[in-house]
N, C-alpha and C positions, 0 to 999 in steps of 0.2 A: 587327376582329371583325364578321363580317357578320349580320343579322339574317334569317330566312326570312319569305318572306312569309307564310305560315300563321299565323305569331306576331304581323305587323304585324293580320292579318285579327281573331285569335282576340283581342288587346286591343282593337279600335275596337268589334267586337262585345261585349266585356263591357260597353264604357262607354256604346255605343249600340242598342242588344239588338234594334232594328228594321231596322236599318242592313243595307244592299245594296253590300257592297265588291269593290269590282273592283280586281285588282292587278298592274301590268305590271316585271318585272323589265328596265329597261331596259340596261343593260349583260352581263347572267347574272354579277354578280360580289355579287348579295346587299348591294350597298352604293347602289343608286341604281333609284328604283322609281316609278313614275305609280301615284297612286293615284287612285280613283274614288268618292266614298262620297256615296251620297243614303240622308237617316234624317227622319224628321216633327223627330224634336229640333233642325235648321235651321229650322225654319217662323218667321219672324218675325223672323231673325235675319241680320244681315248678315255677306259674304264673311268677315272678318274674326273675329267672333264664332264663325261655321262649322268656322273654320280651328283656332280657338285651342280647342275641343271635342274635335278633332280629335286634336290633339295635348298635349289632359290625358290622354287613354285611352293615349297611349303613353309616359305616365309617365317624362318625359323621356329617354329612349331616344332623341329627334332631337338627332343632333351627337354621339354617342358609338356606337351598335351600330349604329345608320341613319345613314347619312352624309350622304343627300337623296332627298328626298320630292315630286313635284310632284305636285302637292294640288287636284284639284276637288270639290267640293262642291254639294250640291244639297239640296232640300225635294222632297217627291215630286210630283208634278204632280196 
């Protein structure tokens, strides 16, 4: 079951409501996607922390409708 990226965008935006998502379909098969996401809610917090925010707002969704996710993260400059 594939996920669209409008839905991966429209939950990181509810859980991070400042957040700048960029999203690249890397295969066009809806199962495998680069994602881009700078929000102030990284500010202070490490890669790891960033990531794991990241992927509260898609409410476990990663490894059942997402199959893979490559994930960067950023604080805004």
């Amino acid at each position: 079951m594939a996920m669209e990226a409008s839905e991966i965008e429209r939950l990181i935006k509810e859980a991070l409501p400042d957040a700048q998502v960029t999203i690249e379909d890397l295969r066009g098969d809806g199962d495998h996607y680069a994602c881009h996401v700078v929000s102030s809610a990284f500010s202070g917090k490490n890669r790891v922390q960033q990531h794991q925010l990241v992927y509260k707002a898609l409410q476990g969704r990663m490894g059942t409708e997402l199959h893979a996710l490559a994930l960067q993260t950023a604080a805004p400059e």
